[in-house]
N, CA and C of each residue as an Amber inpcrd file, in Angstrom:
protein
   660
   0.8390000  -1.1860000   0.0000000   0.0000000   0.0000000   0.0000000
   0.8770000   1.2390000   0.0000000   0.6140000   2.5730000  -0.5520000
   0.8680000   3.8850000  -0.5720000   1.4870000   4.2220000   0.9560000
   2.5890000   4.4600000   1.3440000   3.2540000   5.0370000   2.6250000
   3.8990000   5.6670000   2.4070000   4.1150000   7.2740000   3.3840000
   4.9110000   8.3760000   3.1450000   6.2310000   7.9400000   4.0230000
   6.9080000   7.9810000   3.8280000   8.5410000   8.0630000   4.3820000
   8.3140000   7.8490000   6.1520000   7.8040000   8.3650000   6.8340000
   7.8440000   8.5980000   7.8050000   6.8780000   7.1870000   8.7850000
   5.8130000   7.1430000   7.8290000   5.4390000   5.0120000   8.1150000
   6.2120000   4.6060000   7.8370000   6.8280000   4.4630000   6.7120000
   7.8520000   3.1760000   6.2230000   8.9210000   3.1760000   7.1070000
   9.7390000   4.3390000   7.5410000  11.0740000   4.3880000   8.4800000
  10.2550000   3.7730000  10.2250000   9.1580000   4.7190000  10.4250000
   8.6260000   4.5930000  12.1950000   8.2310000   3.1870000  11.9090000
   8.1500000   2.3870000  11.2890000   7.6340000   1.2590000  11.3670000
   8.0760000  -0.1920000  11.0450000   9.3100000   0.2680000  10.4750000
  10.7190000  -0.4580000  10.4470000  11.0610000  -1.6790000  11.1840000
  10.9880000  -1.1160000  12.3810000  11.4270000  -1.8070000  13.5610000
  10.3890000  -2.8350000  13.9820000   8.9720000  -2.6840000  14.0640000
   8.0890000  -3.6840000  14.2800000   7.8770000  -4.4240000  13.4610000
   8.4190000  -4.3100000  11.3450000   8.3170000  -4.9740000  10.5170000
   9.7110000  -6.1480000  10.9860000  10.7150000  -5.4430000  11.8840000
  12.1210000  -6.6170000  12.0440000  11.3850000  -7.4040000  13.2520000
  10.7020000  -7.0820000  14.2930000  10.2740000  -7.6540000  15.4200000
   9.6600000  -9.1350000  14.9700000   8.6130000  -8.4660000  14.0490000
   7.7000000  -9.6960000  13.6130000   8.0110000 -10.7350000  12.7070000
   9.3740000  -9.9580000  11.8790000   9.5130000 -10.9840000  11.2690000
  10.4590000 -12.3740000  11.7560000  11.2030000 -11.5630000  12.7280000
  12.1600000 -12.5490000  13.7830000  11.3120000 -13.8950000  14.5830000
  10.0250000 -12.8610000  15.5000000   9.4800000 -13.6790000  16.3790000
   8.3790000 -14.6660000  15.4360000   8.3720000 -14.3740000  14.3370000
   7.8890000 -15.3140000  13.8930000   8.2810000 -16.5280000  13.2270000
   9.2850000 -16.4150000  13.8180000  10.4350000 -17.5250000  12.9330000
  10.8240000 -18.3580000  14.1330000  10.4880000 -17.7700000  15.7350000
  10.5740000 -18.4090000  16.8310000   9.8110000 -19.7340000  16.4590000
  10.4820000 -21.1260000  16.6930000   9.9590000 -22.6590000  16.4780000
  10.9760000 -23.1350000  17.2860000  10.9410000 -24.2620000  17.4730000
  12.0590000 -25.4320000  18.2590000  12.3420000 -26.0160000  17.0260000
  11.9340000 -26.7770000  16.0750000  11.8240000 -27.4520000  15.2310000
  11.7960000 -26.5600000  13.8270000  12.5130000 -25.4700000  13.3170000
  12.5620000 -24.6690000  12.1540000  13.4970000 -25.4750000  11.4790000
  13.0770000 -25.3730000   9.9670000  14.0790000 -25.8650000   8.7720000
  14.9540000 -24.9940000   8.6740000  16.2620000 -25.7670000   8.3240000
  17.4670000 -24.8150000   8.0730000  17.9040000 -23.7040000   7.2470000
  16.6880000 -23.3120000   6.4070000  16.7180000 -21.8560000   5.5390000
  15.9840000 -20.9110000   6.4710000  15.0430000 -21.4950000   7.2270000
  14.4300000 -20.4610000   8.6590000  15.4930000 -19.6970000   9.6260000
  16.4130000 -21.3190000  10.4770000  17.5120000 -21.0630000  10.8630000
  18.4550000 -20.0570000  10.3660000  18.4680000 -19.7800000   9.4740000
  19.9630000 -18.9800000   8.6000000  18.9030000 -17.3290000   8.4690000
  17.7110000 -17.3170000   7.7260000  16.9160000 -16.1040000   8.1630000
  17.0150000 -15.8720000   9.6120000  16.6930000 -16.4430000  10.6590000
  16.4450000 -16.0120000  11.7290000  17.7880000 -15.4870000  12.3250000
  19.0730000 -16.0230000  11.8940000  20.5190000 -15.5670000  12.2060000
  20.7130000 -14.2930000  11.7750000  20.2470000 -13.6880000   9.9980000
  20.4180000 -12.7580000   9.7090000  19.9610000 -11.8720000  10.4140000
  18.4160000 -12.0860000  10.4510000  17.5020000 -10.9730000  11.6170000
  18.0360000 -10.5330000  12.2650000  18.2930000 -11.3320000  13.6180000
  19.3660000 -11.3200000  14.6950000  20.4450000  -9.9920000  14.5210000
  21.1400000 -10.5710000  13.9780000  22.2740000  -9.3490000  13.4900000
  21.7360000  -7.8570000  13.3900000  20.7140000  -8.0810000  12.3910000
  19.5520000  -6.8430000  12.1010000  19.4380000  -6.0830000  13.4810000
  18.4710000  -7.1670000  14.1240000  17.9820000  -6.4690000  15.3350000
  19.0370000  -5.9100000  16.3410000  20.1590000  -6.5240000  16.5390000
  21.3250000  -6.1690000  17.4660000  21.7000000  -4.5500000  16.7920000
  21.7610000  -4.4720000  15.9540000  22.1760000  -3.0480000  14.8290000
  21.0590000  -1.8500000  15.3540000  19.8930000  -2.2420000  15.0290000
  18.8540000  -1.5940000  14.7560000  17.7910000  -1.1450000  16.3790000
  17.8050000  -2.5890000  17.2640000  17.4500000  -2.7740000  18.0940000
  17.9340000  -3.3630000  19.4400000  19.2850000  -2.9830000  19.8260000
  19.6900000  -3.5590000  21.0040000  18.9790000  -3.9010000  22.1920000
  17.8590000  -2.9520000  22.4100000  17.2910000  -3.2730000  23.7250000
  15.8200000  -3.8160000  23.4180000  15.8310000  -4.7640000  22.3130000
  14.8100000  -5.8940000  22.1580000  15.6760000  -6.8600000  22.6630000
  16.5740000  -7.4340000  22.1910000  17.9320000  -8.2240000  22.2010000
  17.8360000  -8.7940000  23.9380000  18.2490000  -7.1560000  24.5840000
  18.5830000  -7.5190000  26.1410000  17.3640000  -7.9910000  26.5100000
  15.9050000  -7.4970000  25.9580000  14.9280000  -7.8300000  26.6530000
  14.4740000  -9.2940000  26.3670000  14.7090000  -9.7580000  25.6270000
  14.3960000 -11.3160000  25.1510000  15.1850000 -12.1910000  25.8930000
  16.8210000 -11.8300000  26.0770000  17.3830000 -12.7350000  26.4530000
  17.9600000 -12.4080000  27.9170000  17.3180000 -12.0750000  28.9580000
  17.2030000 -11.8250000  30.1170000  16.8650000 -12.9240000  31.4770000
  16.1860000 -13.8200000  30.7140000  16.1290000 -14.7120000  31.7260000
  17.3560000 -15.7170000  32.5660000  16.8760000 -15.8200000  33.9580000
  18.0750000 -16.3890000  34.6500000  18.0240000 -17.6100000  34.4970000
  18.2150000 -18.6980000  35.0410000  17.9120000 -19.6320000  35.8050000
  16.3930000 -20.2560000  36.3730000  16.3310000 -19.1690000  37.2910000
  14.6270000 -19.5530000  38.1840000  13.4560000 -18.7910000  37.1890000
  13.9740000 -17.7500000  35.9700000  13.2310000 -17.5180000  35.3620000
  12.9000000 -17.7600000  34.5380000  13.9970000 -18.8540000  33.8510000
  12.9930000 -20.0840000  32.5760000  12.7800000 -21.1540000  33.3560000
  13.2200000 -21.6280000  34.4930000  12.2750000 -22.6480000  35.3550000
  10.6290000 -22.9270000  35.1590000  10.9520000 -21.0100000  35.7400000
   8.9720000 -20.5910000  36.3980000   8.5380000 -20.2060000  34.9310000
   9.0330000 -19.8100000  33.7130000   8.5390000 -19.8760000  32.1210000
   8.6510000 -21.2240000  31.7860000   8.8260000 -21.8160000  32.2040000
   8.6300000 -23.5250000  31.4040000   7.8560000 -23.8180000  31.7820000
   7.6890000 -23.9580000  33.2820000   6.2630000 -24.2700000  33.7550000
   4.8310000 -23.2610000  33.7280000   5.1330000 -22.3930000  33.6910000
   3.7690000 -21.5070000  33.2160000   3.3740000 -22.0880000  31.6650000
   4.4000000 -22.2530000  30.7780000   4.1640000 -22.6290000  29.3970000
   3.4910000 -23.7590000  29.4590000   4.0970000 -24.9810000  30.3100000
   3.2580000 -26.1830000  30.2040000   1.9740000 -26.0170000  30.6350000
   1.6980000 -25.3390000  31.8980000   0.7390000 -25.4900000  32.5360000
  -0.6180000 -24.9540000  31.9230000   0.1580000 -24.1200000  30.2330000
  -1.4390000 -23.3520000  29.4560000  -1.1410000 -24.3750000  28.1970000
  -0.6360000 -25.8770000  28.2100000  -0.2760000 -26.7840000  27.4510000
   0.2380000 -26.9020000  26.5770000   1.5390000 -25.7660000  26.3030000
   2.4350000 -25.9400000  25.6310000   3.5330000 -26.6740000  25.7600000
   3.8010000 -27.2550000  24.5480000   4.8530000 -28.8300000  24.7260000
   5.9660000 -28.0880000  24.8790000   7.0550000 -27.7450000  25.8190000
   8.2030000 -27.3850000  25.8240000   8.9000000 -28.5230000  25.9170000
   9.9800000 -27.9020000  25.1130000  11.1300000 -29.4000000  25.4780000
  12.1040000 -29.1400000  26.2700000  12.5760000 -29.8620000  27.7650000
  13.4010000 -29.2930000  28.1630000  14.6730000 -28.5880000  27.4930000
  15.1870000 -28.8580000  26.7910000  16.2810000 -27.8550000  26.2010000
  16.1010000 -26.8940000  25.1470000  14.5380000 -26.6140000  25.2630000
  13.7540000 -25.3370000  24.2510000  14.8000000 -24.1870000  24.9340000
  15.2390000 -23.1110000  23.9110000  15.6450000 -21.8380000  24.3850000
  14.0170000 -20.6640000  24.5720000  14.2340000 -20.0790000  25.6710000
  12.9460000 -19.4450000  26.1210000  13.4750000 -17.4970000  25.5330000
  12.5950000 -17.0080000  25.6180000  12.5540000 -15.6260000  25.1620000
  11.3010000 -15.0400000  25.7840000  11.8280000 -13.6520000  26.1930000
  11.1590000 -12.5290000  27.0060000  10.3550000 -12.2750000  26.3030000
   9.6280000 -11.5450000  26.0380000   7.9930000 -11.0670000  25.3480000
   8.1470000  -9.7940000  26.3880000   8.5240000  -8.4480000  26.4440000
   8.0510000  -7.6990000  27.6200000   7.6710000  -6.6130000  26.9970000
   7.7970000  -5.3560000  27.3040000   7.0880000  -4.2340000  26.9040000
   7.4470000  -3.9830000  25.5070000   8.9570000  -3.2650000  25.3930000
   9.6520000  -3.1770000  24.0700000   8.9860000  -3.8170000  23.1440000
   8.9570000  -5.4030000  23.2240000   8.4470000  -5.7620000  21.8590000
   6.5830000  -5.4780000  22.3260000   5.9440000  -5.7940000  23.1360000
   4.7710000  -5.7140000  22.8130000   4.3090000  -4.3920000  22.1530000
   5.1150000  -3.6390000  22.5040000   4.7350000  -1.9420000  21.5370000
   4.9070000  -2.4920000  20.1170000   6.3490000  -2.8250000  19.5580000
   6.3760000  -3.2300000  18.0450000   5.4710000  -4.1550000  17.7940000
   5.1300000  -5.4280000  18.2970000   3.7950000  -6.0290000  17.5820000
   2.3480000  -5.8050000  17.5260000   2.6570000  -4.4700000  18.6870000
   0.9230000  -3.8380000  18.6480000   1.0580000  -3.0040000  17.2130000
   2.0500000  -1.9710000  17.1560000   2.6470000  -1.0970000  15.7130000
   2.4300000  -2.1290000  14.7020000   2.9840000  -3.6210000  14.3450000
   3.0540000  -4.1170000  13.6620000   1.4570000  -4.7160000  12.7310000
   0.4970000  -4.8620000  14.2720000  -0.8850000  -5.5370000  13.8170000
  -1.2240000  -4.9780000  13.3320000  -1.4730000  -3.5830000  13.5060000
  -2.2940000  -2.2160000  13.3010000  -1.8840000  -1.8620000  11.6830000
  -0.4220000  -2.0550000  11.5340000  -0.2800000  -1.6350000  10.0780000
  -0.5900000  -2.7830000   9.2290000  -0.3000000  -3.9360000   9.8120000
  -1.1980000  -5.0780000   8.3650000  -2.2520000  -5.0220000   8.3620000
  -3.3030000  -4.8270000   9.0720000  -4.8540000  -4.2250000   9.4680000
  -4.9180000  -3.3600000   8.1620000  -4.5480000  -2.0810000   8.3690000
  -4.5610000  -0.9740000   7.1470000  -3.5650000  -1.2240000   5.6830000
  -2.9480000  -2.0910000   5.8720000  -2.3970000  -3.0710000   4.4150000
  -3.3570000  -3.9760000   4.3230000  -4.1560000  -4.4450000   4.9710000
  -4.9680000  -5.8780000   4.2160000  -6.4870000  -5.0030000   3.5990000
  -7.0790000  -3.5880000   4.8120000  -7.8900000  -3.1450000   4.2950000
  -7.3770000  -2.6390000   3.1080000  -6.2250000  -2.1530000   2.6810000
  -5.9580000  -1.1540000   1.6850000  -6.2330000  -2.3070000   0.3320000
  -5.7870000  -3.5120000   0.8340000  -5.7610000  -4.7950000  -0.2400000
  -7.2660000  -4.6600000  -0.8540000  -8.4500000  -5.0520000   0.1430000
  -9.3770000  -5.1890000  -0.1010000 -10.6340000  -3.8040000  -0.8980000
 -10.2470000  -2.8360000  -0.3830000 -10.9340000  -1.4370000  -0.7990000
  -9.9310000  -1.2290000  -1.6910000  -9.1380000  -1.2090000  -1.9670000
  -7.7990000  -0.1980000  -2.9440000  -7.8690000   1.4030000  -2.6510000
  -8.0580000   1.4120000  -1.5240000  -8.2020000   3.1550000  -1.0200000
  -7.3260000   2.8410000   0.1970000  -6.6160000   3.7650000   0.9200000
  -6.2850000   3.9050000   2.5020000  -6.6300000   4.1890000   3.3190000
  -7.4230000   3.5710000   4.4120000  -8.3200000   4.4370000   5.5600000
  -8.2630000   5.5760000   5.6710000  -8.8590000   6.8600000   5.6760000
  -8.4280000   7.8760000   5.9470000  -8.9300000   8.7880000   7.3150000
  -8.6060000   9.2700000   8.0700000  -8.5380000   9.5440000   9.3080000
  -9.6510000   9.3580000   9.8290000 -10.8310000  10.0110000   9.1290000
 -12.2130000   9.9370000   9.6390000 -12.9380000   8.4830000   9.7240000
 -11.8310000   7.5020000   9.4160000 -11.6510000   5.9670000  10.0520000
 -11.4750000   5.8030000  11.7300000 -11.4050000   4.4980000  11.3210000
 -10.8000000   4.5530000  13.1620000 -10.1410000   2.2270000  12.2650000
  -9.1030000   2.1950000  13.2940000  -8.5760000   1.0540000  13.2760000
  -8.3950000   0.5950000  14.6160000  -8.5770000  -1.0280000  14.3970000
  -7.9100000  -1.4340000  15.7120000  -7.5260000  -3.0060000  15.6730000
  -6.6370000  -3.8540000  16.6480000  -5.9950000  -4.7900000  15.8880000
  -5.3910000  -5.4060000  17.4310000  -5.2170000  -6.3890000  17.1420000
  -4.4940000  -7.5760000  18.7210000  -3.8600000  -8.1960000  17.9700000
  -3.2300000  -9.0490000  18.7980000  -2.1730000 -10.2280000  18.3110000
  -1.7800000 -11.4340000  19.5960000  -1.3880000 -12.2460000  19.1610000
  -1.1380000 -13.5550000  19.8250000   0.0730000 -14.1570000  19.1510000
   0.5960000 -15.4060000  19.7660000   1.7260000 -16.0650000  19.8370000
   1.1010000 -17.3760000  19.2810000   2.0680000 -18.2410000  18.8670000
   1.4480000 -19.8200000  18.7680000   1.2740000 -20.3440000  20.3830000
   1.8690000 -19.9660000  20.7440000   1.2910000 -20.3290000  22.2240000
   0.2780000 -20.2780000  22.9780000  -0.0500000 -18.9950000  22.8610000
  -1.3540000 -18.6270000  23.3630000  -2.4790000 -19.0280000  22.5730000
  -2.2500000 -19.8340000  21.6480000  -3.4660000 -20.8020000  20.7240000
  -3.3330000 -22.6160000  20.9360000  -1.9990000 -22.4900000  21.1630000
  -1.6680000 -23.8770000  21.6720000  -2.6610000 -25.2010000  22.3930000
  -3.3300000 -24.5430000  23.1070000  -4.0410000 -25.3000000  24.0080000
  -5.5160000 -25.7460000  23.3230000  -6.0700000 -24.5590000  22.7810000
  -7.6970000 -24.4310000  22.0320000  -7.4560000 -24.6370000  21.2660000
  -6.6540000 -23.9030000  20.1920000  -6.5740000 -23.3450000  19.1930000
  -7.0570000 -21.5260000  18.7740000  -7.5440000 -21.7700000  17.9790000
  -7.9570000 -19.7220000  17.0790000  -9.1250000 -19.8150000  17.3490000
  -9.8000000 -19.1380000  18.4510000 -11.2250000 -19.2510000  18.3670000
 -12.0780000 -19.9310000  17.5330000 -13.2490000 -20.2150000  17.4120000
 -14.0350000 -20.5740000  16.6530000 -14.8120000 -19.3780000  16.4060000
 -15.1880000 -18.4130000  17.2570000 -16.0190000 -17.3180000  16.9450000
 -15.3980000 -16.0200000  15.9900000 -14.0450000 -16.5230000  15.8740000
 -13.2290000 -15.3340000  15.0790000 -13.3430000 -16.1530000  13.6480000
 -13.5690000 -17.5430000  13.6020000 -13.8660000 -17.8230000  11.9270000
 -14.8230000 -17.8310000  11.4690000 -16.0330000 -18.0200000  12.6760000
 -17.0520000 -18.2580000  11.9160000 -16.9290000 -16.6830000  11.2350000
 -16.8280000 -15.5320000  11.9870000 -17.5380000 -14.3020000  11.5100000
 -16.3080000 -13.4530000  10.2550000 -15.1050000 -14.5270000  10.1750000
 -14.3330000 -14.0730000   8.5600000 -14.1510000 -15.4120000   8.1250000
 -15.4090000 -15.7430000   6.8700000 -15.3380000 -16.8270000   6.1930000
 -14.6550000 -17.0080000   5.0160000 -14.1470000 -15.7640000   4.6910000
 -13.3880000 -15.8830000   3.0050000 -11.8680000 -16.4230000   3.7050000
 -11.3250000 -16.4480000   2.5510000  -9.5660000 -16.6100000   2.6960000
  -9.1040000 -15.9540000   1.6200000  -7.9930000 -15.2950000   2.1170000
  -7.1070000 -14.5290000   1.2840000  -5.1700000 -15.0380000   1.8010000
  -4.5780000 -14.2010000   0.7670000  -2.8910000 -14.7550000   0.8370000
  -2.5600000 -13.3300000   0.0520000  -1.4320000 -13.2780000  -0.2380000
  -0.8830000 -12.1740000  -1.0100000  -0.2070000 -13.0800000  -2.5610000
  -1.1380000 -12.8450000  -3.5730000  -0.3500000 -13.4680000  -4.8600000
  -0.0520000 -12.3620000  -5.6240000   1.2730000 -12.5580000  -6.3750000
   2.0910000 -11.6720000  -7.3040000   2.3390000 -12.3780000  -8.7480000
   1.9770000 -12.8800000  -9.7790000   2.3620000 -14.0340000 -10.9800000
   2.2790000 -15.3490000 -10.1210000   3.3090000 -15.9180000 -10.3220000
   4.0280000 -17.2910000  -9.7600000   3.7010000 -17.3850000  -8.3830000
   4.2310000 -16.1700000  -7.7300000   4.7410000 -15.7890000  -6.1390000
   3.1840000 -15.8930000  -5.3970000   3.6830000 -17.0430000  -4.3960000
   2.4000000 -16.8440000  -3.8790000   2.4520000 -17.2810000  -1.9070000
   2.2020000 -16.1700000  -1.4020000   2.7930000 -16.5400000   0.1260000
   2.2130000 -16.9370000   0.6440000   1.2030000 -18.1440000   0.4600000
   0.4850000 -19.0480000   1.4110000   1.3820000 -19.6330000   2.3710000
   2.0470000 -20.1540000   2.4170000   3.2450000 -20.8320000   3.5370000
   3.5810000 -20.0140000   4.4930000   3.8140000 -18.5240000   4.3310000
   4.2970000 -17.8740000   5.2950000   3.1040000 -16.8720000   5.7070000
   2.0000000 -16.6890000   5.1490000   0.9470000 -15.6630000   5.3890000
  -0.1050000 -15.9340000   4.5480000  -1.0950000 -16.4550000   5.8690000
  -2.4690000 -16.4250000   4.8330000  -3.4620000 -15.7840000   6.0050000
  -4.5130000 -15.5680000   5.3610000  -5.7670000 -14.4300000   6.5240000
  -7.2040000 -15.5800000   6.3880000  -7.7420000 -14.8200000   7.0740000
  -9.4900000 -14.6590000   7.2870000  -9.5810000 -13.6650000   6.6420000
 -10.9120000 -13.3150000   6.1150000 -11.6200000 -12.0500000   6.0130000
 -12.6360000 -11.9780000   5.9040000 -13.8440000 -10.9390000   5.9700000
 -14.5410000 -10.3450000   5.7680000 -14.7890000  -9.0110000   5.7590000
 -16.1360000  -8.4100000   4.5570000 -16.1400000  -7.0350000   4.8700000
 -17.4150000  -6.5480000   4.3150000 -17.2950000  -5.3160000   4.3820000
 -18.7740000  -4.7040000   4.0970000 -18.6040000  -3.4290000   2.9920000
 -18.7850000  -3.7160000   1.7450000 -18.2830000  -2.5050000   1.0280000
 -19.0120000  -1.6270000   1.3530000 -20.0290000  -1.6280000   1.4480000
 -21.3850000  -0.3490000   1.5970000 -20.9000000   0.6800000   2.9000000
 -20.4930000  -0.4910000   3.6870000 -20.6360000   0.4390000   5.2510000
 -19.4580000   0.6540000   5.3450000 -18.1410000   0.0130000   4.7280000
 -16.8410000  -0.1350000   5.1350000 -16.2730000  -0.0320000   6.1010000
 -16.8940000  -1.6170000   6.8060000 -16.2750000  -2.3250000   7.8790000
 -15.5620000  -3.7750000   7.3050000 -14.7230000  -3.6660000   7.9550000
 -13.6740000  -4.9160000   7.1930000 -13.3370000  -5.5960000   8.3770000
 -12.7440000  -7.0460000   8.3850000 -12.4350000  -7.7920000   9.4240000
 -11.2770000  -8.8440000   9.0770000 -10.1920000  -9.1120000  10.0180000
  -9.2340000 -10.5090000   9.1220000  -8.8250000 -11.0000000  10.2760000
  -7.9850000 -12.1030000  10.2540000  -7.6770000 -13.1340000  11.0550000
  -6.3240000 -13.5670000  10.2390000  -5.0360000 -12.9750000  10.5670000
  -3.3800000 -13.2940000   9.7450000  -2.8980000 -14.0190000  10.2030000
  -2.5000000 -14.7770000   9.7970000  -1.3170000 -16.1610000  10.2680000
   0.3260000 -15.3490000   9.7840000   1.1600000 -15.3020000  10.5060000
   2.3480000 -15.2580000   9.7070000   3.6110000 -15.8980000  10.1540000
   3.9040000 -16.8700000   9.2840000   4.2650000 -18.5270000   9.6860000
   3.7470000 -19.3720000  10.9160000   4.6310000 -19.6770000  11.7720000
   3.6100000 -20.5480000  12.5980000   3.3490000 -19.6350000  14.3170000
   4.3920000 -18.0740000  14.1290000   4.6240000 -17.8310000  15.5800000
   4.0060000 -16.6130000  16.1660000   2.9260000 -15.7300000  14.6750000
   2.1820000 -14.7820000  14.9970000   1.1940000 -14.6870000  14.4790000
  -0.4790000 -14.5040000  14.9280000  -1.1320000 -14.3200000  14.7710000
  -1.7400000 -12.8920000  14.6310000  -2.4140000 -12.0850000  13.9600000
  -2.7620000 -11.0720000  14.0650000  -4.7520000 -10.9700000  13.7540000
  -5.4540000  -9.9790000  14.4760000  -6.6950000 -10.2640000  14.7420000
  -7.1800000  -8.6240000  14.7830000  -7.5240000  -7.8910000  13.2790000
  -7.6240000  -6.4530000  12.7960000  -9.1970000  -6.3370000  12.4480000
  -9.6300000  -5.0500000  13.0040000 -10.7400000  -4.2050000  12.2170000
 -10.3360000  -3.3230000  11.8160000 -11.2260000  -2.7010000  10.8120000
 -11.4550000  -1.0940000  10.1320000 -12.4480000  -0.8090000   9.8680000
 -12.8930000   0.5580000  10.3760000 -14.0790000   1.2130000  10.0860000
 -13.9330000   2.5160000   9.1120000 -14.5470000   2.8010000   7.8870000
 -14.4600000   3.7700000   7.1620000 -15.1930000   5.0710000   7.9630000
 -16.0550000   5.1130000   8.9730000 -16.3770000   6.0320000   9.3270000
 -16.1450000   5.3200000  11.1230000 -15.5080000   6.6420000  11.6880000
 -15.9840000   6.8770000  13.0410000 -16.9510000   6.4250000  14.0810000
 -18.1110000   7.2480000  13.2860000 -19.1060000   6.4420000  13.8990000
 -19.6520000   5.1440000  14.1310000 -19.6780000   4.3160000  13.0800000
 -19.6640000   3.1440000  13.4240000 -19.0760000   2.2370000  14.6390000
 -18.5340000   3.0850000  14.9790000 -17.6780000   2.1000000  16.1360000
 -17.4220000   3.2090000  17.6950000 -18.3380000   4.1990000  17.6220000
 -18.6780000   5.0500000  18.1960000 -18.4320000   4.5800000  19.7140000
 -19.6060000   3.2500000  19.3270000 -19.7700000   2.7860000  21.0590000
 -19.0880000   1.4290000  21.6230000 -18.0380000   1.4120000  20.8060000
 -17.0080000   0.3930000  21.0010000 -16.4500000   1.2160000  22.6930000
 -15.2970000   0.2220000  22.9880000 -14.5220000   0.7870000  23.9110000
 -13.4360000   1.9990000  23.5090000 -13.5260000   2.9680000  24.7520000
 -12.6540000   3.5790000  24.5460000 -10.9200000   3.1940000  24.4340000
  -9.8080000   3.5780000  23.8800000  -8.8840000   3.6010000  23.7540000
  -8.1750000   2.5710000  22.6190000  -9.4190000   1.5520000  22.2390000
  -8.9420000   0.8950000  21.4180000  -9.1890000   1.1660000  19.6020000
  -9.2960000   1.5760000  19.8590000  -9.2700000   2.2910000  17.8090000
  -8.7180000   3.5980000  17.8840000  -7.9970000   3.7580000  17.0800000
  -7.0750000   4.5160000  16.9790000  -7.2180000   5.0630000  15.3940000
  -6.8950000   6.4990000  14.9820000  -7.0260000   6.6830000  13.4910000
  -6.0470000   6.1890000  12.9770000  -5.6320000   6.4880000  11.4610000
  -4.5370000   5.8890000  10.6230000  -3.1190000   6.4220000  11.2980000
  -3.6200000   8.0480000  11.4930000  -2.5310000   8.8870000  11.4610000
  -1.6580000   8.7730000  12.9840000  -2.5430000   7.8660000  13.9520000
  -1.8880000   7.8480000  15.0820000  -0.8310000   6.7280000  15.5960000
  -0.8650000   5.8790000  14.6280000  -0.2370000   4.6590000  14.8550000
   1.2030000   4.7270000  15.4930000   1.9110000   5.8740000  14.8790000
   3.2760000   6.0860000  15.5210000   3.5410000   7.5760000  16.6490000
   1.9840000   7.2140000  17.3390000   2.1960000   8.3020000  18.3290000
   2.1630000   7.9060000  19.8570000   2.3770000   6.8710000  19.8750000
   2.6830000   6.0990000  20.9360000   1.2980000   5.7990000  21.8500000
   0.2570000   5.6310000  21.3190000  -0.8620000   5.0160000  22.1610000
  -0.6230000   4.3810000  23.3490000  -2.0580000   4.7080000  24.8060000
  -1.7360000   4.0130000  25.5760000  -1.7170000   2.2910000  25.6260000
  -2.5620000   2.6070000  24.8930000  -2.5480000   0.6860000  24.9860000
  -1.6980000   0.1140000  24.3070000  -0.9950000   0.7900000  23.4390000
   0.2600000  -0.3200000  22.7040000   1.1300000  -0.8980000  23.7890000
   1.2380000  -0.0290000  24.8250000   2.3640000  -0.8450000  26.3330000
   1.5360000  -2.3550000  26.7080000   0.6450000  -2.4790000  26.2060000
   0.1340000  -3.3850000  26.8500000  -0.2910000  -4.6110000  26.0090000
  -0.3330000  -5.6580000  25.8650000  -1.0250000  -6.9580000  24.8870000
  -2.7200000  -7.2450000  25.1170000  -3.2890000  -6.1640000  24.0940000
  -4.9330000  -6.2470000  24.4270000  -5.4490000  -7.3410000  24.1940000
């Protein structure tokens, strides 16, 4: 989609976040492995204090993370390497949902939300699906499927969605897979009002995404 200089640079950093943590597996093939090395490097350059924050744990603190993991029934293997999730990155993957939200609407309308919109967008881990799975109430209500195809090029393997939408009213809805380690879970409303009597703090316009919202500190 259409981005002025100032998305593409502020948003940089949550495009390296997501693409790293989504490459987080125990079991990755060895062209994953060698991407996820490059990243790495990336992020150390770009992002040092994601780096410290991931790899912070002691001793008693991947103990008490192994067992919290099992205990919401994730298969850890004892010699899984564990990683922090703390504020730092939850800001970049809140930044990150929010802009494929307004890239998948832009896919579907071929216009760009424009302010008198409102957006809003969550995200999850394979973990935190581990146990259930992806809701059932988030598929029934986006029954299409979409992927990103180019000729040949076609990124089902690494990114495919849910969707639904409403051209008339322009409300849109998706459900993103991107590989096996992030989930993303986006609305858009073409008008304001529509979503009037939603909760406060969670929709946000186009133009605010890199203005540091309160709730991006937090995993809604």
């Amino acid at each position: 989609m259409p981005a002025c200089n100032e998305c593409n640079g502020g948003t940089s950093k949550a495009d390296l976040t997501a693409a790293m943590l989504s490459r987080w597996n125990y079991d990755s093939p060895e062209q994953e492995r060698r991407d996820h090395s490059r990243l790495a490097n990336q992020v150390r350059k770009q992002a040092p204090e994601l780096i410290e924050e991931w790899t912070k744990l002691d001793q008693l603190d991947r103990k008490n993370a192994m067992e919290h993991l099992r205990s919401y029934g994730v298969m850890v293997p004892d010699d899984a390497a564990l990683m922090t999730i703390g504020p730092q990155t939850i800001k970049q993957f809140n930044i990150f949902a929010h802009k494929a939200t307004l890239c998948l609407h832009f896919e579907h309308f071929r216009k760009p939300l424009l302010n008198s919109g409102r957006v809003s967008a969550h995200w999850r881990t394979k973990e935190d699906f581990s146990k259930d799975g992806v809701p059932a109430e988030l598929l029934e209500i986006m029954p299409k499927y979409g992927t990103l195809v180019q000729g040949k090029w076609n990124s089902s393997e690494t990114f495919e969605y849910r969707y639904d939408l409403n051209q008339e009213t322009g409300l849109f809805a998706c459900l993103a897979r991107l590989r096996t380690g992030l989930f993303i879970s986006g609305f858009t409303a073409s008008n304001a009002d529509l979503v009037a009597g939603e909760s406060d703090g969670y929709w946000i316009k186009p133009n605010e995404l890199l203005k540091d919202p309160v709730h991006f500190s937090k995993k809604n």
